[in-house]
Structures are given as C-alpha cells and as structure tokens.
C-alpha positions in Angstrom: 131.4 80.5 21.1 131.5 78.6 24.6 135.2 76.8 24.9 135.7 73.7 23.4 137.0 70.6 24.7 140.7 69.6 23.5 141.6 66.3 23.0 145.3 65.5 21.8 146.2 62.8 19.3 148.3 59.9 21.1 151.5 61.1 19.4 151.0 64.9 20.0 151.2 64.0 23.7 154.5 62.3 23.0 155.8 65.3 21.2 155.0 67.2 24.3 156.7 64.8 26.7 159.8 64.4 24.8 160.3 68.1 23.8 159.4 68.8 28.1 162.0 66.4 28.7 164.6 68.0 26.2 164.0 71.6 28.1 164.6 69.3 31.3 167.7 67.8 30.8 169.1 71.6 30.2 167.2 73.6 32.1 164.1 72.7 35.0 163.1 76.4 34.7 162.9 76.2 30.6 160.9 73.2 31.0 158.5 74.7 33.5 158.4 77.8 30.7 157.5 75.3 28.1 154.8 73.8 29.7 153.1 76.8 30.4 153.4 77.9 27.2 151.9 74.4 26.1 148.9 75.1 28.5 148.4 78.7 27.2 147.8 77.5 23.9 146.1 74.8 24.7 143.5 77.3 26.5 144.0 79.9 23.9 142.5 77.1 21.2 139.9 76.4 23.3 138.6 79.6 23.6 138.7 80.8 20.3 139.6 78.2 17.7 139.3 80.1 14.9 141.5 83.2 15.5 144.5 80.9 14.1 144.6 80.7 10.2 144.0 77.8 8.1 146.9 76.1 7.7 146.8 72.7 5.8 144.5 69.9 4.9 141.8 71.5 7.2 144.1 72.2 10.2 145.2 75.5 11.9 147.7 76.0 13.9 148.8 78.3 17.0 152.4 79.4 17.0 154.2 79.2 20.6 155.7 82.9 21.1 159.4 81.7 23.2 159.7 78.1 21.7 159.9 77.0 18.3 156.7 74.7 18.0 153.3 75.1 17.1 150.2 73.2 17.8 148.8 71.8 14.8 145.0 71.0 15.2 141.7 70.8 13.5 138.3 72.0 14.7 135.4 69.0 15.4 132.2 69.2 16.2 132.1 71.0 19.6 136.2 69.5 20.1 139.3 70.6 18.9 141.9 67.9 18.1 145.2 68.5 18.2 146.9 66.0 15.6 151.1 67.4 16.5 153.2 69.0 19.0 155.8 69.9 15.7 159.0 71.5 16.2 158.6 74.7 13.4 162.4 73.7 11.8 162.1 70.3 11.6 160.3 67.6 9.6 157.5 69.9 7.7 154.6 68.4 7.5 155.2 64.7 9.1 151.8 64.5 10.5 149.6 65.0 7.7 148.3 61.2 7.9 147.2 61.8 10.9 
C-alpha cells in the first residue's frame, strides 16, 4: 500500500498544540520528545494504516509508547483522518461526533 496522506481534524491539531504546550511549560526537552513522538505516528499511520486495530465507530487508533495519548483516526479513501489527539485517562470517548 503506497503511504497515505494524513489530514488532522481542526480540533486534533488543538489537542496537539495544547498538550506540546503542557510538555513546554515543564520541560522544552519533553516537549521536543512529544512532538517527535506525534510525528512518528503520524508517519507510522501513513505507512501502514491498518496494523492498528479497530477501535470504535470505524476508527483505529495508534498508541504513543512514552506519552499517554493516542491518535484516534479513520481510514478514507487514499487519506487517513485523524479525528483526536486524546489523552488515554481522560474524557473516553469525547470525540465520537466527530
């Protein structure tokens, strides 16, 4: 499968600027840590969208290895979209409108 394009929801893209931001304000080198991880899933889903499980109402979902949060997505025609940015212990399930 060639890699797919990946194309965050407008609140996804908050999530990830206010949880960078969080890392920030206690440590720059977290921060940098956390958006690397961010990109490595983000290029991990794009390569191979399917090697996540189904999760819920058609999404999957890649789980960050050092941080708790997991991007929640759904697979599109030749995109993926990635619908949340959702911290894994809190609010379960907020985005499912979406």
């Amino acid at each position: 499968m060639p890699k797919l394009s990946v194309v965050f929801h407008p609140a996804a893209i908050e999530e990830a600027w206010a949880a960078r931001e969080w890392y920030a304000a206690r440590s720059q080198s977290a921060a940098e840590l956390f958006l690397a991880e961010l990109d490595g899933g983000v290029e991990a889903i794009s390569l191979a969208p399917e090697r996540c499980p189904l999760f819920v109402h058609g999404t999957r979902r890649y789980l960050f290895h050092r941080f708790p949060f997991q991007l929640v997505y759904r697979i599109v025609n030749d995109s993926v979209q990635v619908v949340a940015l959702a911290h894994g212990r809190r609010r379960p399930g907020y985005w499912k409108l979406r």
